[in-house]
C-alpha positions as CSV (number, residue, x, y, z in Angstrom):
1,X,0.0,0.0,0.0
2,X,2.8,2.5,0.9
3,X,4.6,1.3,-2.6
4,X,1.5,2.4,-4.6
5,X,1.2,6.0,-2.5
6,X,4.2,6.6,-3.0
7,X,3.4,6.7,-6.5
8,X,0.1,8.2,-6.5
9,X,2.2,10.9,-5.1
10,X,5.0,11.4,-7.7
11,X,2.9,11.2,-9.9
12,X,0.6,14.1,-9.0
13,X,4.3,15.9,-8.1
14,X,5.1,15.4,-11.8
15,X,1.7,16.7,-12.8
16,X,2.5,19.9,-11.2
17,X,5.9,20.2,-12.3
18,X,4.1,19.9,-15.6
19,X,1.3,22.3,-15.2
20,X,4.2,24.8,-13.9
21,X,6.2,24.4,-17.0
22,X,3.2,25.3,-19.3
23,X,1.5,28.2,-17.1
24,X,4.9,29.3,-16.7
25,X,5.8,29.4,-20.5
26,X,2.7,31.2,-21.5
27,X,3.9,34.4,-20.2
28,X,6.4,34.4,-22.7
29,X,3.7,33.3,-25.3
30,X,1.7,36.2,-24.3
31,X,4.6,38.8,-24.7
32,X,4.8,37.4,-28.1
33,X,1.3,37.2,-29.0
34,X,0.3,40.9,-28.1
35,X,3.0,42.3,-29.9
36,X,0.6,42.4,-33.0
37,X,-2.5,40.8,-31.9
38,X,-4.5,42.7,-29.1
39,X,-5.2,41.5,-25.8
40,X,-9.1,40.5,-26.1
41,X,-8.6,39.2,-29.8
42,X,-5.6,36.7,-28.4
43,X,-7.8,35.5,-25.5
44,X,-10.8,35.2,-27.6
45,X,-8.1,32.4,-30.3
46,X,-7.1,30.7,-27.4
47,X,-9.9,30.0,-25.5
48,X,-11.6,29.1,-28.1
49,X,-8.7,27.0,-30.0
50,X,-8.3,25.6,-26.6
51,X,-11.6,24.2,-25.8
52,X,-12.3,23.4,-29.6
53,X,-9.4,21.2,-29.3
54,X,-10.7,19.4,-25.8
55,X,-13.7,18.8,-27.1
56,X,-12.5,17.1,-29.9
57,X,-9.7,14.9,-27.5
58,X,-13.4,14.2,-25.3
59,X,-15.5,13.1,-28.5
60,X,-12.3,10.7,-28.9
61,X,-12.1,9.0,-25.7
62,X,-16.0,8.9,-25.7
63,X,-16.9,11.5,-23.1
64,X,-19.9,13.3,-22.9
65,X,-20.3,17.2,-22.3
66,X,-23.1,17.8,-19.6
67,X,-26.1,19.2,-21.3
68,X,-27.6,20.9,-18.0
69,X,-28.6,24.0,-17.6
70,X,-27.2,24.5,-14.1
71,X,-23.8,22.9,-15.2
72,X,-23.3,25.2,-17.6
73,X,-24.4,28.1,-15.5
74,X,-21.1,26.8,-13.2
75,X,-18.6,26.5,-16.4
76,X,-19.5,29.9,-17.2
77,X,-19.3,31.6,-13.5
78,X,-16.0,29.5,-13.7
79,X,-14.7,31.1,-17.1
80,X,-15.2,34.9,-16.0
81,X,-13.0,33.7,-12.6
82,X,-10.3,31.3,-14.4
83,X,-9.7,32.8,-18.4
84,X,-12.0,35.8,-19.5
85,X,-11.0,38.2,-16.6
86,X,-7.5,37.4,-15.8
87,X,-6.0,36.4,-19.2
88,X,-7.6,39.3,-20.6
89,X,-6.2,41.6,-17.5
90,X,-2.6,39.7,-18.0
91,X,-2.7,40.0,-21.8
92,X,-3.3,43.8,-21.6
93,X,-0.8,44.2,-18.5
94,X,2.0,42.6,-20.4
95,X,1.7,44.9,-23.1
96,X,3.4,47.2,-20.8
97,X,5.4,44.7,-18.8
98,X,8.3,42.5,-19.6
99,X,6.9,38.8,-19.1
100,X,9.6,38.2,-16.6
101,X,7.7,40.7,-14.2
102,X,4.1,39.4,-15.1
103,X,5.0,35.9,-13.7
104,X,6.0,36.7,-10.7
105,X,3.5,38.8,-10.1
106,X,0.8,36.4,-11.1
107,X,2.5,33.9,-8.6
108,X,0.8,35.1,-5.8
109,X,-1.6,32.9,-5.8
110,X,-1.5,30.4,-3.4
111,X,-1.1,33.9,-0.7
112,X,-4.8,34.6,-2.0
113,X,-6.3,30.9,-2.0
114,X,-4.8,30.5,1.4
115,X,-6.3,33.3,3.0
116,X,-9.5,32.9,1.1
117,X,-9.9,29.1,2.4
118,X,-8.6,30.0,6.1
119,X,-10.9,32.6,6.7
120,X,-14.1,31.9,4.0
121,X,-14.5,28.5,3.3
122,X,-12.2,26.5,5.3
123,X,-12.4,23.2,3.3
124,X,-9.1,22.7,4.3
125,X,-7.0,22.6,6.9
126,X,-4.5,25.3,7.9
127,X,-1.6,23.3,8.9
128,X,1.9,24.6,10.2
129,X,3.5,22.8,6.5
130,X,1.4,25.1,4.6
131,X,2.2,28.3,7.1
132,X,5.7,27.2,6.2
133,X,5.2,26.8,2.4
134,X,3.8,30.3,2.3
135,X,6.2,31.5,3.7
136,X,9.2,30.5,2.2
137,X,8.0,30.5,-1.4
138,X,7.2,34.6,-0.8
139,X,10.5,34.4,0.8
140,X,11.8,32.6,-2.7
141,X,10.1,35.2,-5.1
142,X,11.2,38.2,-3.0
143,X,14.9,37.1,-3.8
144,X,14.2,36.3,-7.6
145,X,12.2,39.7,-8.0
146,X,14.5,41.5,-6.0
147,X,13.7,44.6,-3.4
148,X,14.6,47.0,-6.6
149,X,12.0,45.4,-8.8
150,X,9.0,45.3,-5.9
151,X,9.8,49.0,-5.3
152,X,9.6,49.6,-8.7
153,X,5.8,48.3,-8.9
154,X,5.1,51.1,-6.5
155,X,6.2,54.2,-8.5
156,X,7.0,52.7,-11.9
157,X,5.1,53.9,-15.0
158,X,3.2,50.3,-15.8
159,X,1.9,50.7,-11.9
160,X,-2.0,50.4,-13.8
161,X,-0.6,47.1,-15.8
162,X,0.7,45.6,-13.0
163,X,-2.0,46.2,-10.8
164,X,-4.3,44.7,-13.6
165,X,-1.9,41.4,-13.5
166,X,-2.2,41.3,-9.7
167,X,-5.9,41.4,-9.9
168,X,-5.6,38.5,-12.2
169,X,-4.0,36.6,-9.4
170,X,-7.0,37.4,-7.0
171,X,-9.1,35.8,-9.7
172,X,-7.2,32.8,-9.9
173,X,-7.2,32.4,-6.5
174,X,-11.4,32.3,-6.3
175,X,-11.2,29.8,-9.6
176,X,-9.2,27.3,-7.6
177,X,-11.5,27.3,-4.5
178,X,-14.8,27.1,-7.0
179,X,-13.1,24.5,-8.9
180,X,-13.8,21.9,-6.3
181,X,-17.4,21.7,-7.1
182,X,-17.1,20.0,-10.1
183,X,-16.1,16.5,-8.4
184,X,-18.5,14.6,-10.2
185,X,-17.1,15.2,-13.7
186,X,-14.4,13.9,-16.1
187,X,-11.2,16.8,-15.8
188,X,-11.9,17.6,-19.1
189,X,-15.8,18.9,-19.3
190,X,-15.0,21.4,-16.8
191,X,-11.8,22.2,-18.9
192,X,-13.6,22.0,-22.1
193,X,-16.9,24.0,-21.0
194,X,-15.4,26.6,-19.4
195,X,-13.3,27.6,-22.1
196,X,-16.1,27.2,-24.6
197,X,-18.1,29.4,-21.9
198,X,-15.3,32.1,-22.3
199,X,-15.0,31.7,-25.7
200,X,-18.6,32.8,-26.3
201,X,-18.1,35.9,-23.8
202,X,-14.7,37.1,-25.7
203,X,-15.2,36.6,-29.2
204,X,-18.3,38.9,-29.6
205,X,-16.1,41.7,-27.2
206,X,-13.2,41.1,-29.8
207,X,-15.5,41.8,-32.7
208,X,-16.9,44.6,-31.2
209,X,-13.5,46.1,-29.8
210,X,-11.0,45.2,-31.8
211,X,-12.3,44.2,-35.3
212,X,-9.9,41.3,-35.9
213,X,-10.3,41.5,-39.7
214,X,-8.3,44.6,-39.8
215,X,-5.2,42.9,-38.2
216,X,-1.6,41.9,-40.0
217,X,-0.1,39.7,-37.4
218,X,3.2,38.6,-37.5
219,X,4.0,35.0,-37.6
220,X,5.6,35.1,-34.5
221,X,2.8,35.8,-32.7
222,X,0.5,33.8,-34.7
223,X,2.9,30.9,-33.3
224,X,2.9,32.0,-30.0
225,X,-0.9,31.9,-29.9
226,X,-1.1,28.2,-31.3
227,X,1.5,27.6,-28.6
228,X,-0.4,29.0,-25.7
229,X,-4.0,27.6,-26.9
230,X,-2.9,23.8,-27.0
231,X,-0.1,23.6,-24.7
232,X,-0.5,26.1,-22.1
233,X,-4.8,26.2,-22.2
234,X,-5.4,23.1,-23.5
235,X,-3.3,20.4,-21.8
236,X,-2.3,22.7,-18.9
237,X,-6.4,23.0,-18.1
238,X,-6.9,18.8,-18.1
239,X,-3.8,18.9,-15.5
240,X,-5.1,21.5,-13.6
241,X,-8.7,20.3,-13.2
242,X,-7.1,16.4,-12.2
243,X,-4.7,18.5,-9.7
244,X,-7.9,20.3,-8.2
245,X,-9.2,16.9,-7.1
246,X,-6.3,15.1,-6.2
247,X,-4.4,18.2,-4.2
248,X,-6.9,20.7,-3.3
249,X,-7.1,24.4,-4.1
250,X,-4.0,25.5,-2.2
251,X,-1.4,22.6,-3.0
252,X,-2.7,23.0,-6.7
253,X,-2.2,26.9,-6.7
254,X,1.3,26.2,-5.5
255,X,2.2,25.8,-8.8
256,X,2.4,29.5,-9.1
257,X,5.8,29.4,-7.1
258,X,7.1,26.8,-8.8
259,X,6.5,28.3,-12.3
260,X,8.2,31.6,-10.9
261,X,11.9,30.0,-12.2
262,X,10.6,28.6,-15.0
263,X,8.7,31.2,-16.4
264,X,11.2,33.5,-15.7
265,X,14.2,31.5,-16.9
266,X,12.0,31.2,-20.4
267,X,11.7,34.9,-20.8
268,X,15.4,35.3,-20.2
269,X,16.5,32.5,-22.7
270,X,13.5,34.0,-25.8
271,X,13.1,37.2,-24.6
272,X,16.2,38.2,-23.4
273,X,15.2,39.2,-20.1
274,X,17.0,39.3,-17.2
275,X,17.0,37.5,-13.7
276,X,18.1,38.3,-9.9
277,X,21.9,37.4,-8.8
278,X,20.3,36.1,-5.9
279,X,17.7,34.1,-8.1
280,X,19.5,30.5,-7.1
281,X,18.4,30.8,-3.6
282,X,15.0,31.8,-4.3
283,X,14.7,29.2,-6.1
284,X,15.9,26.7,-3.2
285,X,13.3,28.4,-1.5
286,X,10.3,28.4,-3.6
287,X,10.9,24.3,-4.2
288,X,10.9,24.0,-0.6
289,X,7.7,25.8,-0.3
290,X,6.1,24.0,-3.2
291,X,7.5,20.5,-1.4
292,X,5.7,21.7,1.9
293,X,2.1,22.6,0.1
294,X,2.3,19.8,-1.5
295,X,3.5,16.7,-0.5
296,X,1.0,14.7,2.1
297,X,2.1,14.1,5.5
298,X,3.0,10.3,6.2
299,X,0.1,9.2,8.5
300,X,2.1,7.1,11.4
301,X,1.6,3.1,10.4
302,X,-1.2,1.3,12.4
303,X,0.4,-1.9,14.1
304,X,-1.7,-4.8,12.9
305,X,-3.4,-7.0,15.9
306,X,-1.0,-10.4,16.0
């Protein structure tokens, strides 16, 4: 029994390792994307590419989309909380802000969750790990970001931009907690329907705002959106949905700490961006925060009656 938790476990730890890779890349997809295709126009492609393409991988494996009224009512509460407010919000924000900057901001959101489920739902338990884990993955990202870079968001120019990404993180933080009610479903339908949910909200806004006929985007973007829609919406949703389940809403949100270094180490290798001398200790930190989140305390072993 212990040999087949332990793997349960990694597994789920390599699920989030995952999840961080992709969330963390699409910052940098983003910074591409906006460069010639405008914030609600590159939302309204990916969520709809996105949940397009998980409705096709559910027709596949023979999985049926709830055709309830009330289900759908919950994908689309979930969409304004989990893609059409804060991908839209991050999209705009990182037209003024390198990518870098906009994932690390954006990784506060295990802070939020946490104080959201200690003091308004309290599905789950406030333990002295998870103090810790807070903790010392803030502790982590104030020594990536730096003391110069956090002042910065004070008094710097792109204060509206990143105060729009940060608000995104609050939203995140309410999507992970309302996540948990849809225990009775297959990962992907709340994937799928969410995104199909946003799709329908964003695509009449782009048409309206931004009349993507007019556009001449650049194949670089074009790419990066492609990118983003089945890797870091597409794939990245089924993992996160499985992770909701299987973790909760703070271990899963952890993620954010862990996709810090990543994210940030891909906008320095495409982007050119640059990290913190002090970004190798942060990092030691923000791995030991995710680890204490994450990983389930060993319940004692029960001697057996001889």
């Amino acid at each position: 029994m212990d040999n087949r938790q332990d793997t349960n476990i990694a597994v789920e730890l390599a699920l989030l390792v995952a999840l961080a890779t992709l969330w963390g890349g699409s910052y940098t997809f983003i910074k591409l994307g906006v460069a010639t295709i405008p914030p609600v126009t590159l939302i309204a492609a990916r969520t709809t590419i996105a949940g397009l393409l998980l409705l096709a991988i559910m027709w596949a494996r023979g999985i049926r989309m709830p055709t309830d009224a009330a289900t759908w009512q919950r994908f689309a509460f979930q969409a304004v909380l989990n893609s059409v407010i804060p991908w839209t919000l991050i999209a705009s924000g990182e037209r003024h802000v390198d990518a870098s900057l906009a994932t690390i901001l954006n990784s506060a959101g295990p802070i939020f969750t946490f104080l959201l489920t200690a003091i308004v739902t309290r599905h789950e338990a406030t333990t002295a790990r998870k103090l810790f884990g807070v903790v010392a993955g803030m502790a982590g990202i104030l020594l990536i970001v730096g003391v110069d870079a956090f002042r910065g968001i004070c008094i710097g120019s792109g204060l509206v931009a990143e105060a729009a990404i940060v608000a995104a993180t609050v939203c995140y933080a309410c999507a992970a907690i309302f996540g948990r009610s849809f225990k009775g479903l297959d990962p992907m339908a709340p994937a799928a329907g969410s995104l199909l949910a946003g799709a329908a909200v964003l695509m009449p806004a782009s048409l309206v705002l931004e009349q993507p006929w007019t556009l001449s985007p650049s194949l670089s973007s074009v790419l990066a959106l492609l990118a983003l829609a089945v890797f870091s919406t597409a794939t990245a949703f089924a993992i996160y949905f499985r992770l909701i389940k299987t973790l909760g809403s703070v271990g899963t949100t952890a993620q954010a700490y862990l996709r810090v270094p990543i994210g940030v180490a891909i906008s320095v290798a495409f982007l050119g961006e640059t990290l913190s001398q002090t970004a190798w200790i942060g990092l030691a930190c923000v791995v030991l925060g995710v680890a204490a989140m994450t990983i389930p305390a060993r319940r004692p072993a029960v001697a057996k009656p001889s």
